[in-house]
PAVEXDO-46227 format. One record per residue: y, z, x of N, C-alpha, C, CB in turn. Coordinates in pm, whole numbers, padded with zeros to 5 digits. Glycine has a CB too. Example, Ala and Ser with C-alpha at 12.3 -4.5 7.8 and 13.67 -1.06 7.14 Angstrom:
BEGIN
PT     n_yy     n_zz     n_xx    ca_yy    ca_zz    ca_xx     c_yy     c_zz     c_xx    cb_yy    cb_zz    cb_xx
PT   -00569    00780    01319   -00450    00780    01230   -00330    00780    01320   -00447    00905    01131
PT   -00225    00708    01285   -00106    00714    01367    00003    00787    01290   -00060    00572    01408
REM end
This chain:
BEGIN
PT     n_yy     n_zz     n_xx    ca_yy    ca_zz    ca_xx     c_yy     c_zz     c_xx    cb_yy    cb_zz    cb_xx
PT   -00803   -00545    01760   -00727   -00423    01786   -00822   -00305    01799   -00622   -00398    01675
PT   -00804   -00217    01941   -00871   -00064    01933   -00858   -00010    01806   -00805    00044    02031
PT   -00998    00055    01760   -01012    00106    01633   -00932    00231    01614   -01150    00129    01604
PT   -00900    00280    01756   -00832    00375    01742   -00648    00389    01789   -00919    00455    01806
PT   -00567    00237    01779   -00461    00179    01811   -00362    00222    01664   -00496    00014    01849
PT   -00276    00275    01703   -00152    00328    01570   -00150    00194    01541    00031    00411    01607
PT   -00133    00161    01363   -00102    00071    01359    00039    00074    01264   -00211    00005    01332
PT    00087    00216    01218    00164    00258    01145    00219    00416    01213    00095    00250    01010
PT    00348    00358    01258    00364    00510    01309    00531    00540    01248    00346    00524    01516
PT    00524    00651    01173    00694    00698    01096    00753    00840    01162    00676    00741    00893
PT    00877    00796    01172    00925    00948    01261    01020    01014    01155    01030    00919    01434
PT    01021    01083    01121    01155    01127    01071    01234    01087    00969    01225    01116    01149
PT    01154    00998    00896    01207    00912    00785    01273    01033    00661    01061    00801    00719
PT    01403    00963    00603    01468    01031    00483    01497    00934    00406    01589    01113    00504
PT    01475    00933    00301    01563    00848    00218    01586    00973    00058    01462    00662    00183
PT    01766    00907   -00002    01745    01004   -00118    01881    00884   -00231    01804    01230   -00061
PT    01890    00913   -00331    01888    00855   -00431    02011    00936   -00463    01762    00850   -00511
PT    02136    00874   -00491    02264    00940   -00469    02280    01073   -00422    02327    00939   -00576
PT    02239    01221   -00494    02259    01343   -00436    02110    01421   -00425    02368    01420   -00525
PT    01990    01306   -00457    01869    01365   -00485    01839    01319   -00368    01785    01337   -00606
PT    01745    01426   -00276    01668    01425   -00139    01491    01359   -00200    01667    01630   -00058
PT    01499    01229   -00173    01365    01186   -00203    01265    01243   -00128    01352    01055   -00191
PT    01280    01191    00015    01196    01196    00172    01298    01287    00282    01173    01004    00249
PT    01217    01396    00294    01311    01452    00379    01211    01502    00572    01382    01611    00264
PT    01273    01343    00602    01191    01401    00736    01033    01357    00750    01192    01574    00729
PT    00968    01275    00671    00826    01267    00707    00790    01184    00847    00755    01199    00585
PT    00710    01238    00897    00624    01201    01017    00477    01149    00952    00605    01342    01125
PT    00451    01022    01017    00323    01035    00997    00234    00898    01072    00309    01050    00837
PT    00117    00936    01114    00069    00838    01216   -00083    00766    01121    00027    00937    01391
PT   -00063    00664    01141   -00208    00589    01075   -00273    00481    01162   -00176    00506    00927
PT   -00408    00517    01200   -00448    00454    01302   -00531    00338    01234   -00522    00547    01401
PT   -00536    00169    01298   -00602    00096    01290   -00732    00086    01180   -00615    00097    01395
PT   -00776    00012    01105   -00896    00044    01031   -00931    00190    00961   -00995    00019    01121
PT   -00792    00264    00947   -00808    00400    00865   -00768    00339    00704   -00682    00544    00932
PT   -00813    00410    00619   -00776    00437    00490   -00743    00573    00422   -00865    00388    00428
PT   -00612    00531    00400   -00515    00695    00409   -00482    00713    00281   -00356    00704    00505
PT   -00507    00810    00228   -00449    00830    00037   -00375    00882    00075   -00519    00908   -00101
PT   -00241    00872   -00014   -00152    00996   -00069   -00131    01026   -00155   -00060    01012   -00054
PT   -00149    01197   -00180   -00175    01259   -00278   -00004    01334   -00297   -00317    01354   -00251
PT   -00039    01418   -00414    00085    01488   -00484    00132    01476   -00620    00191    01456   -00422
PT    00212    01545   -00677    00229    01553   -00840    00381    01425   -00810    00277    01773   -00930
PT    00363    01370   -00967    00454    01281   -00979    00598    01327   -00941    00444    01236   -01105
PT    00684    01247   -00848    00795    01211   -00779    00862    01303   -00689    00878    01173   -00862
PT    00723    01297   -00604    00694    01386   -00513    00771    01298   -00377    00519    01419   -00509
PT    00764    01149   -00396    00830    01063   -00307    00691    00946   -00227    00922    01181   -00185
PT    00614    00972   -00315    00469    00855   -00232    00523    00746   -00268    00281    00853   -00295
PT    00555    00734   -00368    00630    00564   -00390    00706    00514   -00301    00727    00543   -00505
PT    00831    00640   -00296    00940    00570   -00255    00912    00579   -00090    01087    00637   -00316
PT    00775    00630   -00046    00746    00624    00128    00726    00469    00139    00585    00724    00196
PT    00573    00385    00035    00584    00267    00038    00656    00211    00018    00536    00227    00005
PT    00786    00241   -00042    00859    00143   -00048    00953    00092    00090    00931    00176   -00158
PT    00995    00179    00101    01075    00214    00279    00950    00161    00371    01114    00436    00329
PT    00833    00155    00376    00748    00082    00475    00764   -00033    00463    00620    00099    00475
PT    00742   -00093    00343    00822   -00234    00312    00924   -00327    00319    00835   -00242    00251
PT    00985   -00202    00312    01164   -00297    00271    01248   -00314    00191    01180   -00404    00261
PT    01144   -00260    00043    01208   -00269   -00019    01281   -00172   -00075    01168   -00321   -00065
PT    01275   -00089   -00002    01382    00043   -00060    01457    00087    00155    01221    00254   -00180
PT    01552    00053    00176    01625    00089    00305    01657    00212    00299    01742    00017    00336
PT    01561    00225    00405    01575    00422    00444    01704    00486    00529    01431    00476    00564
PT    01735    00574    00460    01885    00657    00535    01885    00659    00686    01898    00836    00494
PT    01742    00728    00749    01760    00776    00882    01592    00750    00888    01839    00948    00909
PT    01580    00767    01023    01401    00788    01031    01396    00635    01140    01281    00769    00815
PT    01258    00633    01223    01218    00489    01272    00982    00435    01185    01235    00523    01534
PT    01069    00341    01155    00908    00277    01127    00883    00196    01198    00870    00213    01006
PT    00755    00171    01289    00692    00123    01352    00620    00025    01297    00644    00195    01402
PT    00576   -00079    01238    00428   -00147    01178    00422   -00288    01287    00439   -00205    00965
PT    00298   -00258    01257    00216   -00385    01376    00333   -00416    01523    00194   -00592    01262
PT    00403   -00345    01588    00441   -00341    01662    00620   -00360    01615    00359   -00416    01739
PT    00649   -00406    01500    00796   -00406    01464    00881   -00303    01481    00812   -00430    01346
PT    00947   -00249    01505    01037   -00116    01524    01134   -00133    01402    01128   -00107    01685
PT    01144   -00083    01302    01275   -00026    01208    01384    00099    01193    01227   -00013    01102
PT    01465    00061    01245    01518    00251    01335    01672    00198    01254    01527    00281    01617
PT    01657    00355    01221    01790    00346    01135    01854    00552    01211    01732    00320    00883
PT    01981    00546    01254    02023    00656    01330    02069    00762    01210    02146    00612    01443
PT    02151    00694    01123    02219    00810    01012    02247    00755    00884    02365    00872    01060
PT    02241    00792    00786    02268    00756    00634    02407    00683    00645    02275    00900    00523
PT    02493    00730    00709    02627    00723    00723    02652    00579    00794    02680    00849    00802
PT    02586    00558    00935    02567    00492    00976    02575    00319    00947    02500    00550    00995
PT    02655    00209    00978    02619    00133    00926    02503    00091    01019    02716    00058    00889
PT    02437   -00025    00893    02290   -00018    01003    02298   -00183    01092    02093   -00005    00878
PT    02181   -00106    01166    02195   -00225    01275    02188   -00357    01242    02100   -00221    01370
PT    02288   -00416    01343    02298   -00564    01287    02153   -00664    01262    02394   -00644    01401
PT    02053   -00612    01322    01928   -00665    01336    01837   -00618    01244    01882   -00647    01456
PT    01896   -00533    01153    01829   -00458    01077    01748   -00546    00961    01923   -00359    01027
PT    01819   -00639    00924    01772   -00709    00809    01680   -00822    00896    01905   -00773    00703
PT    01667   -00857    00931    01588   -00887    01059    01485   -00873    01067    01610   -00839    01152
PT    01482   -00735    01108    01347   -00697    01169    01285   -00620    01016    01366   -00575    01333
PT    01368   -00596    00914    01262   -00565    00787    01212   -00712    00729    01348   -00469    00645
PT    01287   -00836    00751    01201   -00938    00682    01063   -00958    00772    01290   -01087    00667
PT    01071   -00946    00902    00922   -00949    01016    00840   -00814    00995    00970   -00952    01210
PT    00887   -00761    00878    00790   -00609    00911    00739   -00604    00776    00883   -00438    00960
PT    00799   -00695    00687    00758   -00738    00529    00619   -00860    00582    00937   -00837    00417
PT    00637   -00884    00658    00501   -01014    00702    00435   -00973    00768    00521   -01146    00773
PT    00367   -00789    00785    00272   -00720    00870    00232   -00650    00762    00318   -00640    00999
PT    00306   -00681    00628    00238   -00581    00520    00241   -00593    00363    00297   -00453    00539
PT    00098   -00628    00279    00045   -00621    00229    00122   -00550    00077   -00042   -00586    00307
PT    00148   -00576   -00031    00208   -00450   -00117    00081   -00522   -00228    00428   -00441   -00174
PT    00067   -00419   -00321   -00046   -00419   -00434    00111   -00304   -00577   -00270   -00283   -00346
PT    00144   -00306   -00646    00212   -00319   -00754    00072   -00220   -00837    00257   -00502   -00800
PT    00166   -00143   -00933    00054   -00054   -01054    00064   -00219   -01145    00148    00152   -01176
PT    00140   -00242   -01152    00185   -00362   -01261    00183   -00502   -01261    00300   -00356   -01284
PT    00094   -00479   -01115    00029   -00680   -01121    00121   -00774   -01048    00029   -00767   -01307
PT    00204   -00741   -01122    00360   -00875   -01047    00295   -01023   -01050    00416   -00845   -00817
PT    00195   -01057   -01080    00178   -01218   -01128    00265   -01274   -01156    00111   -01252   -01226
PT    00265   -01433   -01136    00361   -01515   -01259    00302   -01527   -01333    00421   -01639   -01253
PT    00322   -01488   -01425    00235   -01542   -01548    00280   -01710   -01603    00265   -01423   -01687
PT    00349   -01780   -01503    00314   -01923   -01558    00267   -01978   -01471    00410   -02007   -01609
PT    00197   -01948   -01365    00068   -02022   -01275   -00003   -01939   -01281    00074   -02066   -01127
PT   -00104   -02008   -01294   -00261   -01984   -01271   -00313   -01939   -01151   -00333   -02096   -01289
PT   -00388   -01841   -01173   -00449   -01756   -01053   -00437   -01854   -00923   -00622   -01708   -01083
PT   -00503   -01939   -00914   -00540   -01998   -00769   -00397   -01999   -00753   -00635   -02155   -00744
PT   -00275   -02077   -00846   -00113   -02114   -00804   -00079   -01981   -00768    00001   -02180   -00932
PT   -00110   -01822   -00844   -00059   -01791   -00738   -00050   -01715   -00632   -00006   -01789   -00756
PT   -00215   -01737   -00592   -00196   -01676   -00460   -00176   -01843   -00298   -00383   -01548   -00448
PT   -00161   -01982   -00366   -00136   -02044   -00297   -00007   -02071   -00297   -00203   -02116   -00300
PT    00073   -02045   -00377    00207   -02057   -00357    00296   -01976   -00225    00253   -02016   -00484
PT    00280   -01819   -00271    00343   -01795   -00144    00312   -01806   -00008    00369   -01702   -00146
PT    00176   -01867    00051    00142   -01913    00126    00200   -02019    00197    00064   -01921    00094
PT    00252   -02160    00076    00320   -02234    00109    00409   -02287    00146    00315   -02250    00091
PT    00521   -02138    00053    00657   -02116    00047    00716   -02035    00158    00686   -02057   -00074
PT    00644   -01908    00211    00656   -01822    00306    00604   -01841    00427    00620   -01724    00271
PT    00479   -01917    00436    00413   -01910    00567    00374   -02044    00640    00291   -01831    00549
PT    00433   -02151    00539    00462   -02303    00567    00325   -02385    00598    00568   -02318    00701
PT    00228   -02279    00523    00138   -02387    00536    00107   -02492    00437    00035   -02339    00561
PT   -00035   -02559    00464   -00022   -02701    00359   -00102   -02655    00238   -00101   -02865    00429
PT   -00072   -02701    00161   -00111   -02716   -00012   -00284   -02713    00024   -00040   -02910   -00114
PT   -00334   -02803    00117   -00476   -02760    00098   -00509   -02637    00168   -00568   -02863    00143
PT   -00489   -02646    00308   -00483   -02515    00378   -00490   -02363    00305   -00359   -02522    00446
PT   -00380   -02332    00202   -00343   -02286    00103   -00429   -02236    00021   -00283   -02356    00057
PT   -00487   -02372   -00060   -00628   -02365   -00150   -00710   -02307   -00098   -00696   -02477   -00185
PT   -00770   -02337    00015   -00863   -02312    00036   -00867   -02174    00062   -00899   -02386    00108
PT   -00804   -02176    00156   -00781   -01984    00158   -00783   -01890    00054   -00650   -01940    00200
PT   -00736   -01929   -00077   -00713   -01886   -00211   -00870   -01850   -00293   -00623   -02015   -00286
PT   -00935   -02010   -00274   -01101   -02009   -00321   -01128   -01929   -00229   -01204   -02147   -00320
PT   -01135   -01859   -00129   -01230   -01786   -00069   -01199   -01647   -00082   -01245   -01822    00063
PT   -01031   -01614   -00082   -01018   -01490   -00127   -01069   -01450   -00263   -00896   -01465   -00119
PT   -01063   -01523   -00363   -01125   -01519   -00497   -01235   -01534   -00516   -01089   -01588   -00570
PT   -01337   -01557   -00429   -01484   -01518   -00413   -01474   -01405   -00365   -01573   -01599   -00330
PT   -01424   -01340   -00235   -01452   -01194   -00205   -01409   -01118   -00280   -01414   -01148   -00100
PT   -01272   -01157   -00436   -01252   -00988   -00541   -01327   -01030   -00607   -01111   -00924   -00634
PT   -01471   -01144   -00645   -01522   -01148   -00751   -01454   -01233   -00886   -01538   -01022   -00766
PT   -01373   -01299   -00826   -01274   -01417   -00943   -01299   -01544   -00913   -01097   -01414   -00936
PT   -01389   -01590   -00835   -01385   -01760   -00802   -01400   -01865   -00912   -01503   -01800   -00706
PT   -01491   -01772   -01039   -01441   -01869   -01178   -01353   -01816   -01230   -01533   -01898   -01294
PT   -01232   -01751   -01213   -01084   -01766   -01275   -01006   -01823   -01233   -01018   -01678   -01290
PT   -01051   -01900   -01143   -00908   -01964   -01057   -00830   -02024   -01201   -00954   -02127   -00910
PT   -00904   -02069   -01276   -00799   -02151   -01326   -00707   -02115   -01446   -00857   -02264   -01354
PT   -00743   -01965   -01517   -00721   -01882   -01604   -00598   -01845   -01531   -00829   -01782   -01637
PT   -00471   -01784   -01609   -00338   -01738   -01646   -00355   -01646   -01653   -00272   -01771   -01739
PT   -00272   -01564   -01618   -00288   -01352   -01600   -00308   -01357   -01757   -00093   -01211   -01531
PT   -00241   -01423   -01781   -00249   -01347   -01951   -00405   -01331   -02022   -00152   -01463   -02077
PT   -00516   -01457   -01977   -00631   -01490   -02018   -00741   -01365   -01904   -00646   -01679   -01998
PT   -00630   -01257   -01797   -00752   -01187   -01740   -00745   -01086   -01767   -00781   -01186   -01618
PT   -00838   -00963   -01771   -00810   -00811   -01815   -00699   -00763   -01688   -00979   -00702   -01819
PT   -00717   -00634   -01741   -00615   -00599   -01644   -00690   -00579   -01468   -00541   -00442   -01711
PT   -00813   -00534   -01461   -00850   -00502   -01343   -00903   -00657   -01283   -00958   -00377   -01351
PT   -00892   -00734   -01346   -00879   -00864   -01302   -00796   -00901   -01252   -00888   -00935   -01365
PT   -00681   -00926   -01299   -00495   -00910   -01261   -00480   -00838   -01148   -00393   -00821   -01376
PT   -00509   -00725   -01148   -00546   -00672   -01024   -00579   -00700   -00897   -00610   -00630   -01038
PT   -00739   -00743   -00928   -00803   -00824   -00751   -00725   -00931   -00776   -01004   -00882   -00715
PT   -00680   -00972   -00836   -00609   -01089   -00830   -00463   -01111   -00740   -00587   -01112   -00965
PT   -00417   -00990   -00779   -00289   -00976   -00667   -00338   -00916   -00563   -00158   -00892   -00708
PT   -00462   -00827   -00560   -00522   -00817   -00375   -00521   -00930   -00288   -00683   -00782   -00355
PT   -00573   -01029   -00406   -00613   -01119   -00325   -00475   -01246   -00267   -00741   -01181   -00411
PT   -00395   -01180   -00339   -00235   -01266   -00326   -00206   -01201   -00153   -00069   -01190   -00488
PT   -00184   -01048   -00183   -00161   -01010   -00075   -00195   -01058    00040   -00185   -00924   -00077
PT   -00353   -01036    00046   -00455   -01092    00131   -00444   -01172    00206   -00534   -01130    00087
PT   -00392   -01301    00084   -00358   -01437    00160   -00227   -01438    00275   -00319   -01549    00037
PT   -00149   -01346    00301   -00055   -01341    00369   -00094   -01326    00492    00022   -01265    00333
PT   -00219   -01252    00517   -00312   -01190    00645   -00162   -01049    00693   -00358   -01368    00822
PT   -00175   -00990    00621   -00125   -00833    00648   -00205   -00805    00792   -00180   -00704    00503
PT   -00191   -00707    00874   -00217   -00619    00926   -00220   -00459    00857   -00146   -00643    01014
PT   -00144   -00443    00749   -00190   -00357    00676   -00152   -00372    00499   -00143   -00236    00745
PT   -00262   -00297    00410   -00188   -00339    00300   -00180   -00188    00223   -00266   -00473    00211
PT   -00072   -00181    00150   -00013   -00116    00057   -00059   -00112   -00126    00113   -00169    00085
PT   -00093    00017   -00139   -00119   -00008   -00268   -00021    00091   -00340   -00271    00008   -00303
PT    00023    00055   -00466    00108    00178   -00491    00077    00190   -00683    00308    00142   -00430
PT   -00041    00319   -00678   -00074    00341   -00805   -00171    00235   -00863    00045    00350   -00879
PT   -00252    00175   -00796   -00334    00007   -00847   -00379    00056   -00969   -00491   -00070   -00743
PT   -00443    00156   -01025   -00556    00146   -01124   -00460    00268   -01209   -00747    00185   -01061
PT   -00391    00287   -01238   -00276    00376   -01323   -00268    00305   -01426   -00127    00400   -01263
PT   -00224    00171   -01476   -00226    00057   -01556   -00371   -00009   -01635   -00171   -00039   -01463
PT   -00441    00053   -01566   -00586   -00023   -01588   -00673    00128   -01708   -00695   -00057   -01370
PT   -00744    00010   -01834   -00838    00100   -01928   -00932    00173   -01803   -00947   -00009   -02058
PT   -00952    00309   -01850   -01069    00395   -01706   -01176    00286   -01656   -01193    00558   -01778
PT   -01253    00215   -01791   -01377    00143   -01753   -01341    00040   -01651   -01447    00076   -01877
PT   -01213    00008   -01650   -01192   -00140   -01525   -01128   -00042   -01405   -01039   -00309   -01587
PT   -01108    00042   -01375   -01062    00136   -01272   -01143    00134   -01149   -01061    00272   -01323
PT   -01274    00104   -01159   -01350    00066   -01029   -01390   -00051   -00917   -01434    00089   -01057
PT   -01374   -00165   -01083   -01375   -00249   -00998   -01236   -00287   -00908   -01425   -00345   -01066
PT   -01173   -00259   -00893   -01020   -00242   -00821   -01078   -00141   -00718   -00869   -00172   -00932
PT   -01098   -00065   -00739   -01185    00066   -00593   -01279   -00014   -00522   -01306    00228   -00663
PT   -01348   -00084   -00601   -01463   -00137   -00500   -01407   -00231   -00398   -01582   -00219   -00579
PT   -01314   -00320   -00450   -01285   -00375   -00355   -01226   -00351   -00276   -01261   -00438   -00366
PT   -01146   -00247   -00288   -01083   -00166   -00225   -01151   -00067   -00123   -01023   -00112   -00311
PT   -01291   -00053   -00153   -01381    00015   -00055   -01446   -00087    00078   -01509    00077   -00150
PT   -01438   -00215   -00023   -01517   -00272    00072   -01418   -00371    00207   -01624   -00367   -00025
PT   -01274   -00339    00164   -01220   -00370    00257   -01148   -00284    00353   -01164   -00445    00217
PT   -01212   -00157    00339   -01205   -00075    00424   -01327   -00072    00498   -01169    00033    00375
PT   -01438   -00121    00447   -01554   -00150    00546   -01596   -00258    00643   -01642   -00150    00484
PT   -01420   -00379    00561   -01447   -00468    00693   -01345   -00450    00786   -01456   -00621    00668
PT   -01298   -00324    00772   -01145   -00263    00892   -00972   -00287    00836   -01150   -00386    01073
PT   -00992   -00284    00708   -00845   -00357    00706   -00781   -00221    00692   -00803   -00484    00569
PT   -00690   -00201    00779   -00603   -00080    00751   -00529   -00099    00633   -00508   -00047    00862
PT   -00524    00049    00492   -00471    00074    00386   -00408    00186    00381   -00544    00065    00303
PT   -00290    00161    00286   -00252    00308    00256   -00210    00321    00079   -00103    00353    00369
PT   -00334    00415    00055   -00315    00414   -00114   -00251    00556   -00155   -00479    00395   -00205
PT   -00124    00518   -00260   -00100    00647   -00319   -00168    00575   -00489    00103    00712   -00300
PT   -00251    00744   -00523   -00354    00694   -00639   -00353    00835   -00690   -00523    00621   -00592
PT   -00361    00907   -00828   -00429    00979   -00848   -00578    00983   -00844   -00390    00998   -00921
PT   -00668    00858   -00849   -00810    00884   -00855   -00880    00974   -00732   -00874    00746   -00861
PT   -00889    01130   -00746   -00929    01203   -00670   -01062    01133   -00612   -00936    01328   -00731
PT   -01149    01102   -00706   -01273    01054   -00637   -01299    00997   -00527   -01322    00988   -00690
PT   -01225    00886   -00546   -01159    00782   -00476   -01127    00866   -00310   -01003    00729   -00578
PT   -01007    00938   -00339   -00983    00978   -00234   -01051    01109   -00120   -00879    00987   -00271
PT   -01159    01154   -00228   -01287    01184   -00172   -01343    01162   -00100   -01348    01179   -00205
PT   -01407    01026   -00159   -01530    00981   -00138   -01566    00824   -00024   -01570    00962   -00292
PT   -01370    00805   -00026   -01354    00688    00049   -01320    00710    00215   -01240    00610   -00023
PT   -01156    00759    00164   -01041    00768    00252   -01091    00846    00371   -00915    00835    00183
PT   -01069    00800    00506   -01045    00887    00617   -00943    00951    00651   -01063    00842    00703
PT   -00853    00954    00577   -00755    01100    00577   -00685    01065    00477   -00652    01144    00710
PT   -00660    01213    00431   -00524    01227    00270   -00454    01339    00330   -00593    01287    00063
PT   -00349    01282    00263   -00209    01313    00317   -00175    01402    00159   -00090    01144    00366
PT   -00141    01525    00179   -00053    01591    00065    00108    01632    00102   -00132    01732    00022
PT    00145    01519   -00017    00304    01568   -00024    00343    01608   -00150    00409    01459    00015
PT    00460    01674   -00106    00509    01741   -00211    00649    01775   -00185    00430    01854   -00240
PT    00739    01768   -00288    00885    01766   -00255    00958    01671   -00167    00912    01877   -00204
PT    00918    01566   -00106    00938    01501    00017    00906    01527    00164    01039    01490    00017
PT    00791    01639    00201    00767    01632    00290    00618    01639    00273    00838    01704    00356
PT    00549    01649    00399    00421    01611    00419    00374    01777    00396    00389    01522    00577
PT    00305    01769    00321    00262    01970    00316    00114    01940    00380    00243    02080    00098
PT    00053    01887    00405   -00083    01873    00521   -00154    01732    00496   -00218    02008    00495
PT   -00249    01752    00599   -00333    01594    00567   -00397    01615    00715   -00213    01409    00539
PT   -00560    01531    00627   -00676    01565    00724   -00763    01511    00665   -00713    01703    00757
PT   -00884    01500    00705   -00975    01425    00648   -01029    01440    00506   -01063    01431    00723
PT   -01127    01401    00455   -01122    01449    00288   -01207    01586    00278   -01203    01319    00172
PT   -01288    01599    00382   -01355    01694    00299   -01295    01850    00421   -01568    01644    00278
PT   -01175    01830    00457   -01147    01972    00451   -01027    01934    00356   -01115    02062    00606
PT   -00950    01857    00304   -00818    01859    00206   -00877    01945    00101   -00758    01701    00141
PT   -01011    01840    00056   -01056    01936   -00087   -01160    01986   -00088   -01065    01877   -00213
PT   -01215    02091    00053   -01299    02221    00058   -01225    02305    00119   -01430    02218    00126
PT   -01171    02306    00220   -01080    02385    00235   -00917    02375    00281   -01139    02445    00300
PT   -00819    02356    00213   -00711    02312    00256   -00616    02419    00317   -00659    02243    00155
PT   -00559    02429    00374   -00477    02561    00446   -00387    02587    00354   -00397    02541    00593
PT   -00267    02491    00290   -00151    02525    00202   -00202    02581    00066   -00058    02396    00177
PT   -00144    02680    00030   -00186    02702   -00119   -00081    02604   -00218   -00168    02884   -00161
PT    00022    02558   -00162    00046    02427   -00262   -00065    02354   -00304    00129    02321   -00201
PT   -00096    02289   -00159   -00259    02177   -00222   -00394    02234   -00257   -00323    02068   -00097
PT   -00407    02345   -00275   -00505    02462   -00329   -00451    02422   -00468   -00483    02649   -00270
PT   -00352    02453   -00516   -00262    02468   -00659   -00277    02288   -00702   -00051    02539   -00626
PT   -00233    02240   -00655   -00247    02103   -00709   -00399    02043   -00707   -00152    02009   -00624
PT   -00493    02069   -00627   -00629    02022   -00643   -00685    02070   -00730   -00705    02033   -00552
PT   -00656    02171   -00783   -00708    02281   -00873   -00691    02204   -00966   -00646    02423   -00886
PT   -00608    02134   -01087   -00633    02043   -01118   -00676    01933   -01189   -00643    02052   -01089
PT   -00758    01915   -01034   -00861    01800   -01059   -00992    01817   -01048   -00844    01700   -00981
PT   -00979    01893   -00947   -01131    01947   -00905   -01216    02086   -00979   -01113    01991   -00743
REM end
């Protein structure tokens, strides 16, 4: 894919939570091999954007685009299109989710389970499976845990561990939502690193994280929201040298 090909494009998206306006209206374009933070103070609505990219939260109004899927929903009111459930289970298999909280089973063992849903979802074979599994677990740095139980790994272990679940699905893009929030500070990097370094082999991401550094020192554009809409976003080092909104002036302040 052109490095410079949308691979995530949102129009107009709303979603809100009986009389509470979560998302009101965001636009936003993410091109191929970018790594996009989103920033903002807690329940600002970054969650509930990944979640609506996913599926797992059905958005009122708005259209999502991923890896060429279309998700178009006309009005809250609206019942939604008959194809709707449809085209979110094919737009759930272009994308990647990463959990603050791991989501393991904790009664299989690492290798079980990032070869399981492989087997179960994408019909391939038990070895096929494996193997794919040993190799993702050499690239987070776990190839001797395969056989260890979440319970027997730290937490930033648990971690690459469900990257590497994701992984195995072959996303076109993956989703992180809060990865290292859960994690003691000292294991907080190794979850970044890998996370850096698969932005260096092109995999389009989109992390909502407080780790400013992170979104410094990595990301090719951060996105600041606030209240449910997009209050700016641009690359990192004008967000946090010079940002135009004095909202994200006020909230970087801070950190920085």
């Amino acid at each position: 894919m052109p490095e410079n090909a949308l691979v995530v494009a949102v129009e107009n998206l709303y979603k809100s939570f009986h009389q509470h306006q979560v998302l009101c209206g965001v636009d936003l374009q993410i091109a191929a091999r970018e790594l996009t933070v989103l920033i903002g103070p807690s329940g600002c609505g970054k969650s509930t954007f990944l979640r609506c990219l996913n599926g797992l939260e059905t958005m009122d109004q708005g259209r999502i685009v991923i890896g060429g899927i279309i998700l178009e929903r006309a009005h809250r009111q609206a019942a939604l299109p008959a194809d709707f459930q449809e085209k979110t289970r094919l737009l759930r298999k272009q994308v990647g989710m990463v959990f603050q909280s791991f989501n393991l089973f904790p009664h299989l063992t690492v290798l079980e389970n990032i070869t399981t849903p492989q087997v179960v979802v994408k019909g391939v074979s038990e070895e096929q499976a494996r193997r794919k599994a040993l190799e993702l677990l050499q690239k987070v740095g776990l190839a001797t845990h395969a056989r260890h139980y979440p319970s027997q790994l730290s937490g930033g272990q648990q971690q690459r561990a469900a990257i590497a679940r994701a992984l195995a699905m072959e996303p076109q893009v993956m989703l992180y939502d809060e990865p290292t929030s859960a994690l003691d500070p000292g294991l907080v990097d190794e979850v970044l690193n890998v996370m850096q370094a698969l932005d260096e082999e092109g995999m389009t991401q989109i992390v909502v994280t407080h780790e400013m550094r992170f979104a410094r020192d990595v990301a090719d554009k951060v996105v600041y929201i606030e209240s449910g809409n997009i209050v700016e976003s641009g690359p990192p080092e004008k967000i946090f040298s010079s940002p135009e909104d004095e909202r994200t002036r006020k909230f970087l302040k801070k950190f920085l």
